[in-house]
C-alpha positions in Angstrom: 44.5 18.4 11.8 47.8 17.5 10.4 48.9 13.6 10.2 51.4 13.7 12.5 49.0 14.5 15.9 46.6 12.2 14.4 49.0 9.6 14.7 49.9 10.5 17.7 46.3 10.2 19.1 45.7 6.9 17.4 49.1 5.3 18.6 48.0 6.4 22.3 44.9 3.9 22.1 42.3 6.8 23.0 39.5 5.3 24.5 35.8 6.6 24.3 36.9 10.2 25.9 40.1 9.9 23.7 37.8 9.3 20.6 35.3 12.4 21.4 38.9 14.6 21.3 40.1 13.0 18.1 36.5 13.8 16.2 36.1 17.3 17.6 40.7 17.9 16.2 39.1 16.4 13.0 36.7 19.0 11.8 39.4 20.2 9.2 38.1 23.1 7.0 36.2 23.3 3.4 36.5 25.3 0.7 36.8 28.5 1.6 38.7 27.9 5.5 34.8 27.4 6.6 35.0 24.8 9.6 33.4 21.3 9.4 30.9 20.2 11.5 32.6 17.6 14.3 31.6 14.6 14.6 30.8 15.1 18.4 30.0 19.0 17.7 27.2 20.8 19.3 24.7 20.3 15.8 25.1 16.4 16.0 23.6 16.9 19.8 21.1 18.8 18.9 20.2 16.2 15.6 19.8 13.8 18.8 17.7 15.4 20.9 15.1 15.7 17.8 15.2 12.1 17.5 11.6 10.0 18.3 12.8 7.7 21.4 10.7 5.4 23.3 13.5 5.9 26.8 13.9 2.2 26.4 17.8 0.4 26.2 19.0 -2.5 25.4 22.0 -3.2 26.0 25.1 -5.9 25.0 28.3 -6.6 24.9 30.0 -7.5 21.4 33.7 -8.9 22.1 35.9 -9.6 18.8 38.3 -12.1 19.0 39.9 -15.3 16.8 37.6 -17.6 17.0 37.3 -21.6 15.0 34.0 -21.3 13.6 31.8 -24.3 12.3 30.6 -23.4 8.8 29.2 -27.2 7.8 30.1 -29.7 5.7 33.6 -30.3 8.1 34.8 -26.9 7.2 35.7 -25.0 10.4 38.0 -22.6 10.0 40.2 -19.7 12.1 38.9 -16.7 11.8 37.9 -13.6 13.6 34.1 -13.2 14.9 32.0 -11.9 17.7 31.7 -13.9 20.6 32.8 -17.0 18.8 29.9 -17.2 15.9 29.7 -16.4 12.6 27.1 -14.5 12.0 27.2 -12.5 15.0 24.0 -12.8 17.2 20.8 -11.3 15.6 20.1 -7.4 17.6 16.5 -6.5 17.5 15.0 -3.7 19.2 11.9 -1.4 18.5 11.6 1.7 17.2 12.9 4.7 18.9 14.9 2.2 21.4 18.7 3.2 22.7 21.2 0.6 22.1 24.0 0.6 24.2 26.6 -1.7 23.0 30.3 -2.2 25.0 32.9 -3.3 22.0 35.6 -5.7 23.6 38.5 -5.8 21.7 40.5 -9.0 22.1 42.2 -9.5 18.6 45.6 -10.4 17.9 48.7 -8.5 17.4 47.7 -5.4 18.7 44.6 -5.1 15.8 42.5 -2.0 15.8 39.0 -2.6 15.1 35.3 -1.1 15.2 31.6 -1.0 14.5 30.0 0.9 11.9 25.6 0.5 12.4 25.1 0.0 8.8 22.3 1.8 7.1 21.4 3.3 10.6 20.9 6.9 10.2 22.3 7.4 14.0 24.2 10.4 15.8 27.9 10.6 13.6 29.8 10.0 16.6 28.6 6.5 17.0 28.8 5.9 13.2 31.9 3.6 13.7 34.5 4.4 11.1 38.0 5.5 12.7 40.0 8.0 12.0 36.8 10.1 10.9 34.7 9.7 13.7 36.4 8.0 16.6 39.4 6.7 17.3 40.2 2.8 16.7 39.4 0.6 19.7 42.8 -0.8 20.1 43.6 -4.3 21.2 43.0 -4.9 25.2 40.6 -2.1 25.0 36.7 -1.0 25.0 34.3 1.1 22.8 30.6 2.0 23.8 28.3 2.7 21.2 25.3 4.6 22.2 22.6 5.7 19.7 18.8 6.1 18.9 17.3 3.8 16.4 14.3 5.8 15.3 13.8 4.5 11.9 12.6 1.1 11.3 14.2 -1.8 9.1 16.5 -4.1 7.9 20.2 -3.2 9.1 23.7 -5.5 10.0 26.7 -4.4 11.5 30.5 -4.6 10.4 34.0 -3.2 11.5 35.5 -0.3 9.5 39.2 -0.8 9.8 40.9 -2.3 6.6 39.1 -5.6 5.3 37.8 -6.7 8.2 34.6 -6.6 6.8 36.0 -9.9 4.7 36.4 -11.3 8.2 33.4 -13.4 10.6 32.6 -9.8 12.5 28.7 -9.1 11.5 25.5 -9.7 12.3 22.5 -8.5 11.7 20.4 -5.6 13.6 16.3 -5.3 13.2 14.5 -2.8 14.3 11.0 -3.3 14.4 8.0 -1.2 13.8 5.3 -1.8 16.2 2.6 -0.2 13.8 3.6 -2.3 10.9 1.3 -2.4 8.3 2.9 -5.8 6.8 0.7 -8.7 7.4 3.2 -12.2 7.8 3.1 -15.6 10.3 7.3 -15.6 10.4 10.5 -13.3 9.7 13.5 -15.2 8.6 16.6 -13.3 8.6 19.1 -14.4 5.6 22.5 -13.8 5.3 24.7 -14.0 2.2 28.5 -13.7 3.0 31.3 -14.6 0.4 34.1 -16.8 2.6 37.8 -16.9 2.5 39.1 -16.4 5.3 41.4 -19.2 7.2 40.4 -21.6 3.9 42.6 -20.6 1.5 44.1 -17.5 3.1 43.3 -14.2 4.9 41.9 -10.9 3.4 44.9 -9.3 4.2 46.5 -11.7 2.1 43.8 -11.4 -0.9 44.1 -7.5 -0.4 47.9 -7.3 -0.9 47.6 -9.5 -3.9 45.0 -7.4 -5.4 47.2 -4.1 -5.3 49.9 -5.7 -7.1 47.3 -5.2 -9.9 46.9 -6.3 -13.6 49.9 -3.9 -15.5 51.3 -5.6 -18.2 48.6 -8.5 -19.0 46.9 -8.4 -22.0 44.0 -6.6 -21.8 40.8 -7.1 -24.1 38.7 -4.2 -26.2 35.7 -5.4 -26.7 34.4 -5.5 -22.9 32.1 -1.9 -23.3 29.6 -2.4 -21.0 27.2 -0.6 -23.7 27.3 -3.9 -25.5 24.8 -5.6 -23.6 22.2 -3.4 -24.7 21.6 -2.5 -21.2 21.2 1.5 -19.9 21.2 1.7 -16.1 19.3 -0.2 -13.8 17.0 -0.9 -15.8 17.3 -4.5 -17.1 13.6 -6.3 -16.6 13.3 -9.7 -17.4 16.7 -11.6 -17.8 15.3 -14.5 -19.5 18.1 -16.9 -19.1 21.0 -16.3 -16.5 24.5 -14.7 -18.8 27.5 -16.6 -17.1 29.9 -17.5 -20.3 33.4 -16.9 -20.0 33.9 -15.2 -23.3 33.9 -11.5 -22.0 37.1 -9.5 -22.4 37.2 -7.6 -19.3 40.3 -6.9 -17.2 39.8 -10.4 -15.0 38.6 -12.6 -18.4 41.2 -11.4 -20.7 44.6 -11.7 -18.9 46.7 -13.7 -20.9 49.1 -14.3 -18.3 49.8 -13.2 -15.0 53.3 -12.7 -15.8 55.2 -13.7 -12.6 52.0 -12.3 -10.6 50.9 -14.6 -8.1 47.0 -14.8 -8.3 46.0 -17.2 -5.5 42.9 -14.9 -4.7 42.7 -13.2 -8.2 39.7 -14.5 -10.2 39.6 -14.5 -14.2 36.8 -14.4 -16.1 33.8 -13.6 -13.7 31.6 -11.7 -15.9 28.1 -10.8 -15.8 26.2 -8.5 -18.7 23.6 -8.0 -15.3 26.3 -6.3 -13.6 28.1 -4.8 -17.4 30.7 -6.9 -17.2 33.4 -8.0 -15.0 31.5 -9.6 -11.7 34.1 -9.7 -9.0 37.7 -10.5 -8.9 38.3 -13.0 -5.8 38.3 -16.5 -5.8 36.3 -17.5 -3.1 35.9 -21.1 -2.1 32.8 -20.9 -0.4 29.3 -19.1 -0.3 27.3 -18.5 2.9 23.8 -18.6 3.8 23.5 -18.0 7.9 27.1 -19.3 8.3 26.6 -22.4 6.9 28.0 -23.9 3.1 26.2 -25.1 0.3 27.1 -28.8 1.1 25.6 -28.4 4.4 22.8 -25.6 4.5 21.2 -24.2 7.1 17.2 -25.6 6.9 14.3 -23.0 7.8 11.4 -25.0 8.9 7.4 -23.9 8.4 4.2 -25.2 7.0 2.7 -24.9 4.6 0.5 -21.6 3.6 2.4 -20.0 5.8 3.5 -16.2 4.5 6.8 -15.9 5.5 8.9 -11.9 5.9 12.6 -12.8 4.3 14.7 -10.3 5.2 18.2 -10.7 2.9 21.2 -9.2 3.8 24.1 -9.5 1.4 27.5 -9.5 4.1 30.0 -10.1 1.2 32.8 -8.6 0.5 33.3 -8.7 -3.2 29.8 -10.5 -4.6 26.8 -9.7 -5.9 24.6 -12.1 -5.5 21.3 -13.7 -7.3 19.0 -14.3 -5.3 15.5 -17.1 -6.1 13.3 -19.6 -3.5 12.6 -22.8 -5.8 9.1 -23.2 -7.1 8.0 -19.7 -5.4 7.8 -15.9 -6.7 8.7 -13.4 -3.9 7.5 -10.2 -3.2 9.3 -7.4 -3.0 8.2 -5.0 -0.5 11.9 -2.9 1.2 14.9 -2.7 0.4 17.6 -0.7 2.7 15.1 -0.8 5.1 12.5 1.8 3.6 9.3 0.3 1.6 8.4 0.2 -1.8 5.2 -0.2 -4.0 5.3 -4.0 -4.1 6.6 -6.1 -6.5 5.9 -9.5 -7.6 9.4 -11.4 -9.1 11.2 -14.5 -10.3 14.9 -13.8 -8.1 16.7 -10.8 -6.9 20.0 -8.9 -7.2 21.6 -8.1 -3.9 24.7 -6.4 -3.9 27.1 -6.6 -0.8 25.6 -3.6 1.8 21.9 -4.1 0.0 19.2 -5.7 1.9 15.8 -6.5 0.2 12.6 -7.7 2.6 10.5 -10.3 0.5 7.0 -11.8 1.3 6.7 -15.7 0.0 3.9 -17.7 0.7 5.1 -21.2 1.5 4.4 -24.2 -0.7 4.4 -27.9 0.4 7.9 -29.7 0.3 11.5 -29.3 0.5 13.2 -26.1 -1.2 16.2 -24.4 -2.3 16.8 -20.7 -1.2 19.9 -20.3 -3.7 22.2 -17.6 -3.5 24.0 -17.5 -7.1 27.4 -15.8 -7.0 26.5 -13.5 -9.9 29.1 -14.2 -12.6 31.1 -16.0 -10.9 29.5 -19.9 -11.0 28.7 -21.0 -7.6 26.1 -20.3 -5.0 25.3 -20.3 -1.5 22.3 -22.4 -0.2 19.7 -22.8 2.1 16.6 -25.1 2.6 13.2 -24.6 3.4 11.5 -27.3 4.8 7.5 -27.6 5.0 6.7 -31.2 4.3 8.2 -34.6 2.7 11.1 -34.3 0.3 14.9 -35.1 -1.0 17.5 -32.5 -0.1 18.3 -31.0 -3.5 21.7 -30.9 -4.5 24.6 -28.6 -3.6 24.8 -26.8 -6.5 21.1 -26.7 -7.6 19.6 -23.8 -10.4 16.2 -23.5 -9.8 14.4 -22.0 -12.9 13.4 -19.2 -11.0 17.4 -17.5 -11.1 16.7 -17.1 -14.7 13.0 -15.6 -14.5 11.9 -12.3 -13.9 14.0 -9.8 -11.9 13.5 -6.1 -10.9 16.6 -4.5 -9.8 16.2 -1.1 -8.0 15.9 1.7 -10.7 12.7 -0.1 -11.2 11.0 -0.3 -8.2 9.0 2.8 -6.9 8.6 4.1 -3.3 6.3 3.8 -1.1 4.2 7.1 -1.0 4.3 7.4 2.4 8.2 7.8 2.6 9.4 9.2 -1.2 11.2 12.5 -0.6 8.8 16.0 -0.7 9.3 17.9 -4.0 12.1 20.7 -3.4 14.5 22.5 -5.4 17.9 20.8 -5.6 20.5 23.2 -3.5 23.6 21.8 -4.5 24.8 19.3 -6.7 27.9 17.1 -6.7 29.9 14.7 -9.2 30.9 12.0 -8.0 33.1 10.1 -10.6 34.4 6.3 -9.5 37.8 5.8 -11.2 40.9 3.6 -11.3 40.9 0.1 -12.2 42.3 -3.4 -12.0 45.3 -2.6 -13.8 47.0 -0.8 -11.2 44.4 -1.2 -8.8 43.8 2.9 -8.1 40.0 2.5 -7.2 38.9 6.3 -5.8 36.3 8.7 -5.9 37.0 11.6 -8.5 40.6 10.3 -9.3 41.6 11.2 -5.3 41.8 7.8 -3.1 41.5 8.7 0.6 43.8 9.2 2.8 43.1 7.8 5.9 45.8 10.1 7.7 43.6 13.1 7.0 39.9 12.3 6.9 38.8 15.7 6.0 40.9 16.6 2.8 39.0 17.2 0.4 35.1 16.8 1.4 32.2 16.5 -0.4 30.4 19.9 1.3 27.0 20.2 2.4 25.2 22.4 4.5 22.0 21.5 6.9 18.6 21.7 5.1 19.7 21.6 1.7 18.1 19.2 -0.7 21.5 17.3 -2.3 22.1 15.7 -5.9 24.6 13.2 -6.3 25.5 12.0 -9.7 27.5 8.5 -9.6 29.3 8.5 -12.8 30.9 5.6 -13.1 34.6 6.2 -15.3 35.6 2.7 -14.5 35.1 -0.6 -16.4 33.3 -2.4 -13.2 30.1 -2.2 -11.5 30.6 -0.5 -7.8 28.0 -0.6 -4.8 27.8 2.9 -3.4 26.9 3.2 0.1 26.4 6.6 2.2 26.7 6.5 5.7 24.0 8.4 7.8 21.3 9.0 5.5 19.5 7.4 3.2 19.3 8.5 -0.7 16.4 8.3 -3.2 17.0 6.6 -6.8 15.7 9.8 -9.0 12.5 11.5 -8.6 10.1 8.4 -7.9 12.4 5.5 -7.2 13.5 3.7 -3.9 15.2 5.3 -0.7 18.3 3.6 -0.3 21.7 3.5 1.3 23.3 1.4 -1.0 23.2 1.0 -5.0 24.6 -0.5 -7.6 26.2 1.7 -10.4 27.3 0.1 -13.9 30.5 0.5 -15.5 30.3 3.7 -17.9 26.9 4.7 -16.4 25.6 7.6 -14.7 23.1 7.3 -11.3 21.6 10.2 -9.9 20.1 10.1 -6.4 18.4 12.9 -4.2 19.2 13.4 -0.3 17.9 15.9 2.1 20.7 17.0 4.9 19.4 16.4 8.1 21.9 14.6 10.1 24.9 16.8 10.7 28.6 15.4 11.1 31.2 13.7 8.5 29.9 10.4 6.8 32.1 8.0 4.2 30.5 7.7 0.5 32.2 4.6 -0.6 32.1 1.5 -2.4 31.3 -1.7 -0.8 33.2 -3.9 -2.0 35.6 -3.9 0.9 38.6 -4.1 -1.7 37.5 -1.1 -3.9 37.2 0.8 -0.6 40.4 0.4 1.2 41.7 1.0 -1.7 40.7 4.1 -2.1 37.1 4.0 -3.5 35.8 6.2 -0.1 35.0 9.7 0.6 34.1 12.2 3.4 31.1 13.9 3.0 30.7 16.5 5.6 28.8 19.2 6.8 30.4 22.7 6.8 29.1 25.0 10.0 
């Protein structure tokens, strides 16, 4: 479809009929002039109907508005949320259960926005991301988002329009599994955000600043990622936690910022966990369930208790390091799928991953500490069982420095590792650009959001797909696929999200069973509206 009757759609504020009509115009063609599958095309109706469902709903109404927000601590500041909260209310619902949710739009000056279900593998008209699959909800107006849930896990949901994501609108979605096999008293949901937004500016603000990019500072030699002796994912035990300021990436080594202004722009946040540079935004607070480190949000049990955390990292541009004082946690999901279980120190959580932990509780007061990898401060939260002081703000308990599995490391869970098959097709998918001039995109081509299906990364239905990350940049890159989920080599993790190192290759395995056009992008939200995104579509 050609840019100029794609903005003509978009402009007239299409509403749910209006979005079905922009997806089926935006099938586009592959190599070859073969058609791609529509987002609202016959095979994405028949994916449905082979769905396991239950012929339950549940149903709710998600309105997105400004909204002053109480974070603790006296800081309460403007920004945009559902229904006034930040996070959003938790969603649960069971297994093979509908949700019907009714979008409100009520933002300012006439804001587009959405939902994207994230790490749902739902129908691809309901995945949320305009222009590719519906039309943005204008201002004034509503979306309704109706899908099956059939798989069960550990899920949040988040606008895909510009940096919104950097913004108060998410929340978290469970679906449960009434044959779960995991035996636990509680489930306590935790969210990790990284926070901005109406303290020291907007993400708009931090996003245009960020594209006026590094050119012209000094920029250092010596920051190879190879250096820290690490190859892939595979770090093991960290021994002590790496954050010295001594690194020569991009962010540590400017000089200068030669007339630049670099209110948001963070030097020298470096981590050899993450190869190097950490992040590049100055954030002045950390979030656990909406609340800051000065003022944390307090989980009360007793003791004994065994205790289902299930950590979601919401941020925008933060990895994060995750460690309970005094207790080891075990590993038992992450994205939603199991794995063989794993007994560990602390966690890595990159923004899209979620990891479900067990933790029996011990007697006392302690601190759930989310450490802003690289970047020197944290987010915290309190578990309270018995008698005991309230630990200080910026607290390190041993535990951040002990031992620590990242995901190349764990194994599935027998009962849902991918079948052996023959890999059908195979794609390269290099992440390039850089701070410099700030040209993040997927092999060298940033999207373009006025024509969602140039140049797709084709599949066909059935095959058995290879994607190799290779990673041409000098930072670390969260890559999450919408609609499916991926498996880290032949014995590893399924996953929708997963961190790739700077000058690294990852190679993960997918089988095509859910027909449509789905974004393969980075999550940090600045990499991604940058450019860091692609379409990954189905051809008929």
């Amino acid at each position: 479809m050609n840019s100029i009757n794609r903005r003509s759609l978009l402009l007239a504020g299409l509403g749910a009929a209006g979005a079905g009509a922009l997806a089926a115009c935006s099938s586009g063609s592959g190599p070859g002039g073969n058609a791609l599958v529509s987002p609202s095309g016959s095979a994405v109706a028949v994916a449905e109907r082979k769905r396991a469902r239950t012929g339950r709903q549940q149903k709710l109404t998600l309105t997105a508005a400004p909204a002053m927000v109480d974070l603790g601590g006296g800081v309460i500041p403007k920004t945009w949320a559902f229904d006034g909260r930040t996070p959003g209310k938790e969603v649960r619902l069971s297994v093979g259960d509908t949700l019907v949710a009714e979008l409100f739009n009520q933002l300012p000056r006439r804001t587009t926005t959405s939902i994207h279900w994230h790490g749902i593998a739902l129908r691809n008209d309901m995945d949320g991301v305009p222009p590719a699959t519906q039309a943005a909800v204008r201002a004034g107006s509503t979306f309704t988002y109706k899908f099956i849930a059939d798989v069960p896990g550990t899920y949040f949901f988040h606008p895909h329009v510009g940096v919104q994501l950097d913004r108060g609108l998410y929340a978290p979605l469970i679906v449960e599994d009434p044959k779960e096999s995991l035996a636990y008293d509680d489930d306590w949901v935790v969210l990790l955000d990284d926070w901005v937004d109406g303290v020291t500016g907007t993400p708009d603000e931090v996003f245009a600043e960020l594209k006026q990019g590094m050119g012209g500072m000094e920029m250092g030699a010596s920051s190879s990622p190879s250096s820290s002796g690490m190859e892939g994912h595979d770090m093991g035990d960290m021994g002590g936690m790496d954050m010295g300021s001594d690194s020569a990436s991009p962010s540590a080594s400017a000089s200068s910022s030669g007339g630049m202004s670099t209110k948001f722009m963070l030097m020298g946040a470096t981590s050899a966990l993450l190869g190097g540079d950490a992040g590049d935004v100055k954030y002045p607070h950390h979030l656990i369930n909406g609340r800051v480190a000065s003022d944390p949000d307090v989980y009360t049990s007793k003791p004994g208790r065994k205790v289902r955390l299930r950590i979601i990292n919401a941020g925008s541009d933060t990895a994060y390091r995750v460690a309970l004082g005094a207790h080891r946690l075990t590993i038992t999901h992450t994205d939603g799928f199991p794995v063989q279980h794993q007994e560990v120190d602390a966690l890595l959580v990159a923004m899209g991953e979620r990891y479900d932990v067990l933790v029996t509780l011990g007697d006392g007061v302690f601190p759930l500490v989310a450490l802003a990898e690289g970047k020197d401060a944290n987010g915290l939260a309190l578990v309270r069982t018995g008698a005991g002081s309230k630990p200080s703000a910026t607290v390190r308990p041993k535990e951040l420095g002990g031992m620590m599995m990242t995901a190349s490391q764990l194994r599935s869970a027998d009962e849902v590792r991918l079948r052996s098959a023959t890999t059908d097709v195979t794609h390269q998918i290099k992440l390039t650009g850089g701070m410099e001039k700030y040209n993040w995109a997927i092999n060298g081509t940033p999207f373009d959001m006025n024509d969602p299906g140039a140049h797709p990364i084709v599949v066909r239905e059935g095959q058995r797909v290879r994607l190799d990350f290779v990673n041409d940049s000098d930072m670390w890159h969260p890559m999450h696929l919408h609609g499916h989920t991926y498996q880290i080599g032949d014995f590893g993790p399924r996953k929708d999200t997963a961190i790739v190192l700077p000058k690294k290759k990852l190679s993960v395995f997918f089988d095509a069973d859910n027909p449509g056009q789905w974004m393969l992008h980075c999550h940090n939200a600045y990499h991604g509206e940058a450019g860091m995104m692609a379409n990954l579509a189905y051809r008929d």
